[in-house]
Rosetta silent file (secondary structure, phi, psi, omega in degrees, C-alpha in Angstrom):
SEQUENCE: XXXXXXXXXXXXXXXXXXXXXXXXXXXXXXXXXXXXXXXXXXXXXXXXXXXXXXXXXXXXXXXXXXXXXXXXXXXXXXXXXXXXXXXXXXXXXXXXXXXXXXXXXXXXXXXXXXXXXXXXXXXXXXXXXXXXXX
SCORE:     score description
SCORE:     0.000 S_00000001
   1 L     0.000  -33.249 -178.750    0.000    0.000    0.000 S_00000001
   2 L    71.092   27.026  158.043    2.868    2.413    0.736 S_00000001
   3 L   -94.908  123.558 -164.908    1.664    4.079    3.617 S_00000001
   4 E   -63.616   91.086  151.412    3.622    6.186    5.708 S_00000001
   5 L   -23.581   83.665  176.407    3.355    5.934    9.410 S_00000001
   6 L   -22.295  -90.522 -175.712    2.835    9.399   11.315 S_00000001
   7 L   -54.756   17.440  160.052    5.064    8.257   13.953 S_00000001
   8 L   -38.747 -170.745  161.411    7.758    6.507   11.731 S_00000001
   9 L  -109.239  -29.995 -168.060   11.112    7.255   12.466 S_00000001
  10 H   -67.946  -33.046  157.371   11.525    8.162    8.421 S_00000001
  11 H   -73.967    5.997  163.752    8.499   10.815    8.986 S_00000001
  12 H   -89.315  -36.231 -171.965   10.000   12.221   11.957 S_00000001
  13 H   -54.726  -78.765 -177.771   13.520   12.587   10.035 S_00000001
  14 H   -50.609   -4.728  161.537   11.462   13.906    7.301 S_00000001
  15 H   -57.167  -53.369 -168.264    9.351   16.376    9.221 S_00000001
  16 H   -94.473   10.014  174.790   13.027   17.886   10.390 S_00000001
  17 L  -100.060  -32.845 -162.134   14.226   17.947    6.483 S_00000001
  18 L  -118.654   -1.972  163.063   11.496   20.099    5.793 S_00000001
  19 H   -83.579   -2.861 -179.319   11.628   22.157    8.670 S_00000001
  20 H  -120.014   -6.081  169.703   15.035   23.716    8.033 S_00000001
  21 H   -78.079  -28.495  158.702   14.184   23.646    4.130 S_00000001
  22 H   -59.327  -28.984 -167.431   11.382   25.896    5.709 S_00000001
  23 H   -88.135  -32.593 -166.808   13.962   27.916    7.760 S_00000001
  24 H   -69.146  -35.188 -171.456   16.357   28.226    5.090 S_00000001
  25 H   -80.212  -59.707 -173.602   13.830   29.683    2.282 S_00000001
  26 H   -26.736  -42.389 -142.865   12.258   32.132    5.338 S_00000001
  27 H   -92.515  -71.412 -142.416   16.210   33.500    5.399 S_00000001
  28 H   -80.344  -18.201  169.418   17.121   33.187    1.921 S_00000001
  29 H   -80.142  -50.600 -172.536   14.245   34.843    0.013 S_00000001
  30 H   -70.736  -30.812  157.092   14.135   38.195    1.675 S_00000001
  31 H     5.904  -92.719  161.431   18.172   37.567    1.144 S_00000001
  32 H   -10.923  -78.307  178.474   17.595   37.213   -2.040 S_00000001
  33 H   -84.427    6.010  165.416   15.225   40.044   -3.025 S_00000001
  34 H  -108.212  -34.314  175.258   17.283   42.746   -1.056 S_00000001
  35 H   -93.191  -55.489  169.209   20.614   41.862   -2.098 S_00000001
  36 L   -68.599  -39.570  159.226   20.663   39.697   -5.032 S_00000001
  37 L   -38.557  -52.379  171.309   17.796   40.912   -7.504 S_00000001
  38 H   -55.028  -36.448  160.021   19.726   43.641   -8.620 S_00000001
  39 H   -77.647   48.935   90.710   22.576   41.495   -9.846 S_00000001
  40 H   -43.071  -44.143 -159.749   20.033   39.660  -12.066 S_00000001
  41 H   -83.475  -39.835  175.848   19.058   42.609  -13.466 S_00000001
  42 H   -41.355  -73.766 -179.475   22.457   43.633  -14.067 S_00000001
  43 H   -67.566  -64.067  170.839   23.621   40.657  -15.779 S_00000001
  44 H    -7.743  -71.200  166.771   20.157   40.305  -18.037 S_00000001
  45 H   -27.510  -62.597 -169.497   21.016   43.852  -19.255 S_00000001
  46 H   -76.039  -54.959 -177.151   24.664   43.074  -20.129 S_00000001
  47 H   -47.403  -34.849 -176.602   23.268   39.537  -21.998 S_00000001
  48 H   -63.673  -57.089 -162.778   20.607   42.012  -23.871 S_00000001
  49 L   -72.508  116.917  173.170   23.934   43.786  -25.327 S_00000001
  50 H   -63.549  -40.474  153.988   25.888   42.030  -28.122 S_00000001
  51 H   -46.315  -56.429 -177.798   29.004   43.720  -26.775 S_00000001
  52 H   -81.784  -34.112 -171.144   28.818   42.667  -23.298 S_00000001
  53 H   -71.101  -61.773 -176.036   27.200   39.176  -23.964 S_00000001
  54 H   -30.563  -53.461  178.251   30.684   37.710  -25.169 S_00000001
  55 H   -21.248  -58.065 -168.664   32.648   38.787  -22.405 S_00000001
  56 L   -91.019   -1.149 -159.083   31.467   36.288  -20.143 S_00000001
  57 L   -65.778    3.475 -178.355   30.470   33.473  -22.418 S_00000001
  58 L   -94.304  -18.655  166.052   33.095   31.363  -21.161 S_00000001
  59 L   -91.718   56.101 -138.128   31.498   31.571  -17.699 S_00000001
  60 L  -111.823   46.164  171.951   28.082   30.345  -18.602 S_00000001
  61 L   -88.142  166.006  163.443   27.936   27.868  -15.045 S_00000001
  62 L   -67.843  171.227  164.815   24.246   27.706  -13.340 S_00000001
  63 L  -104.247  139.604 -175.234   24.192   29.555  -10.162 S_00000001
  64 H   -59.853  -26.695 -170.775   24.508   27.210   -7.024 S_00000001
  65 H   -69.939  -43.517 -172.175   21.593   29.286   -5.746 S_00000001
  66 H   -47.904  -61.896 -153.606   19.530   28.467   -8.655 S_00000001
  67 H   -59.863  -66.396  179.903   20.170   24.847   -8.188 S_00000001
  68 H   -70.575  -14.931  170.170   19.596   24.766   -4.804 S_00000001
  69 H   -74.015  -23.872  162.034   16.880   26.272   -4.594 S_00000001
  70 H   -68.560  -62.680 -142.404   15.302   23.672   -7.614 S_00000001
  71 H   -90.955    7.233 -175.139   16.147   20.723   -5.376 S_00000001
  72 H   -93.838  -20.311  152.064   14.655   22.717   -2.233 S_00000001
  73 H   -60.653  -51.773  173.475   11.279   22.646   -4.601 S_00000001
  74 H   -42.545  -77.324  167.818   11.691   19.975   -5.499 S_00000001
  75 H   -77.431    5.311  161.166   11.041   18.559   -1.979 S_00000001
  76 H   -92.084  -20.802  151.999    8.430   20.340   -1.196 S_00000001
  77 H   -82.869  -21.239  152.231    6.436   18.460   -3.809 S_00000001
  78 H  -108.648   39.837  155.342    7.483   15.702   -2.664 S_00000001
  79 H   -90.278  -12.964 -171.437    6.543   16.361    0.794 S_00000001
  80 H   -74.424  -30.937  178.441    2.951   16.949   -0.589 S_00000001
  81 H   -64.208  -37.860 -171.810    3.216   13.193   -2.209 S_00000001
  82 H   -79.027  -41.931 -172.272    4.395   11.940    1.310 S_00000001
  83 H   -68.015  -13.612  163.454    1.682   13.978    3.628 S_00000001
  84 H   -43.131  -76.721 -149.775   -0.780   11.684    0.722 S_00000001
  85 L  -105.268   51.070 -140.318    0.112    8.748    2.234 S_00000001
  86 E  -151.971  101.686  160.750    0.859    9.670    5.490 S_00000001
  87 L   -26.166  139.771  174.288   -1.024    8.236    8.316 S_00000001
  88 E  -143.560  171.188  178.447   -3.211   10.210   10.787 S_00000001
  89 E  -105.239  156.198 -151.181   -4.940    9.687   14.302 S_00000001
  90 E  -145.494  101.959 -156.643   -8.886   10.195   14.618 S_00000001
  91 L    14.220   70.506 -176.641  -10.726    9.817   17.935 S_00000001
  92 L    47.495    6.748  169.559   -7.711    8.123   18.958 S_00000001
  93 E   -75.522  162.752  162.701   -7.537    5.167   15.575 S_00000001
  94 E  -101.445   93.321 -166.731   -4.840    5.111   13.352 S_00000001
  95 E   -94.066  143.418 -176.250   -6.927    5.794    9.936 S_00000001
  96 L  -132.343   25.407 -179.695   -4.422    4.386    7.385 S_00000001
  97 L   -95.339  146.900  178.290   -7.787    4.185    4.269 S_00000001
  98 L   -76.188  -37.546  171.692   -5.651    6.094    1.287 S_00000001
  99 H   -57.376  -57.824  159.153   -9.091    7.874    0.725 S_00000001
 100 H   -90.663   26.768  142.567   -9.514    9.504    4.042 S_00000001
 101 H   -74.192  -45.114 -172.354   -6.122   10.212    4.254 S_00000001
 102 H   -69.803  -65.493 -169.555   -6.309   12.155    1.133 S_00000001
 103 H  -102.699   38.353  162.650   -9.105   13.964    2.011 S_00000001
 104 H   -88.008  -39.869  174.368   -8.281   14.511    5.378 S_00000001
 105 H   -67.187  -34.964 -171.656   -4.619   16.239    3.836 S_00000001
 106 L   -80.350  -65.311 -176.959   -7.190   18.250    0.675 S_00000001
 107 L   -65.295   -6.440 -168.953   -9.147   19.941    3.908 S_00000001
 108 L  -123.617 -110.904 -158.049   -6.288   20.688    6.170 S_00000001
 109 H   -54.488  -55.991 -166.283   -2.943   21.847    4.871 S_00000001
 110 H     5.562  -60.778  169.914   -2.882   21.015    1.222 S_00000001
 111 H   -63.240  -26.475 -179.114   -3.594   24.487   -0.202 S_00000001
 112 H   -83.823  -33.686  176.238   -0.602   26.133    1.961 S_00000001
 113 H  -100.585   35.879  164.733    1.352   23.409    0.606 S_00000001
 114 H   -93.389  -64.604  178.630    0.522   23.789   -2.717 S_00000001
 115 H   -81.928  -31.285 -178.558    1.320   27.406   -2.852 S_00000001
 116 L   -88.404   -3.859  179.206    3.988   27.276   -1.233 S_00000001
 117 L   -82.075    2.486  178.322    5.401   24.618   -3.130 S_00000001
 118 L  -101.773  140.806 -164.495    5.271   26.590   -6.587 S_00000001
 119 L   -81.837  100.214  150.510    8.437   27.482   -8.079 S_00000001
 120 H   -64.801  -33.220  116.827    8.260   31.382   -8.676 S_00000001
 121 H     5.812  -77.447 -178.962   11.425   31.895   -8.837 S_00000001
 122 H   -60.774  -51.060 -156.799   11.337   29.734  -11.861 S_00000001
 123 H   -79.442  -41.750  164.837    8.215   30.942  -13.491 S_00000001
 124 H   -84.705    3.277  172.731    9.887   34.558  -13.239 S_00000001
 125 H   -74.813  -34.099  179.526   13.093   33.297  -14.382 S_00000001
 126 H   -57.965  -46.956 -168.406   11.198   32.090  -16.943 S_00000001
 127 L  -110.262   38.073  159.345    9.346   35.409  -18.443 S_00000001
 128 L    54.476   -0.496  174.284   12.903   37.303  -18.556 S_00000001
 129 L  -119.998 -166.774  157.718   12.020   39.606  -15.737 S_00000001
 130 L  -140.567   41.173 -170.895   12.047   39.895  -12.008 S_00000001
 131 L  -149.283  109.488 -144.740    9.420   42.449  -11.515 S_00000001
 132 L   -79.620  -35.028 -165.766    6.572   40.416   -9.813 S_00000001
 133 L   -66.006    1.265 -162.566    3.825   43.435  -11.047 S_00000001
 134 L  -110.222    0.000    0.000    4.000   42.695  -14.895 S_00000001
């Protein structure tokens, strides 16, 4: 069946994976958008210009932020697959049916973990800007 035990020891370990993947985004996004946005904008600019886009073309790496920040998405969708199948208690039962798990997880968090679980980042990385109003 593949169902996940609240009280596993692999859902407490994972519980405490996704709490410092929580603490770390809290830190690293206003980071991020106070310090670092402007050097986005910066380089974009300089890429726009056929003078300045050569310069650098030999340093074409990803940015480790970039990266990490994919595989820190990355497991936040798949904490939403694991809180699926992820036992809960009920007037004191263990309900373990995949069906009122699921919509016991669709009425309670789901939507917070949903949203917060969308890469935006990405999707403005995506449309060439960083200016959230367009």
């Amino acid at each position: 069946k593949f169902i996940i035990l609240h009280y596993s020891p692999f859902k407490a370990v994972w519980d405490w994976i996704i709490l410092l993947l929580v603490l770390y985004t809290a830190v690293l996004t206003p980071y991020s958008a106070a310090f670092l946005l402007n050097e986005d904008e910066i380089r974009m600019k300089l890429n726009r210009d056929a003078a300045t886009r050569n310069q650098n073309a030999d340093k074409t790496m990803a940015d480790p932020l970039v990266i990490v920040d994919l595989i820190v998405d990355i497991m936040f969708i798949a904490d939403i697959l694991i809180n699926f199948r992820t036992t809960y208690i009920q007037n004191g039962e263990v309900v373990s049916d995949q069906q009122k798990i699921a919509i016991q997880y669709v009425k309670g968090w789901f939507v917070i973990d949903a949203i917060a679980a969308i890469p935006f980042d990405l999707l403005l990385f995506g449309s060439g800007t960083s200016d959230v109003s367009n």
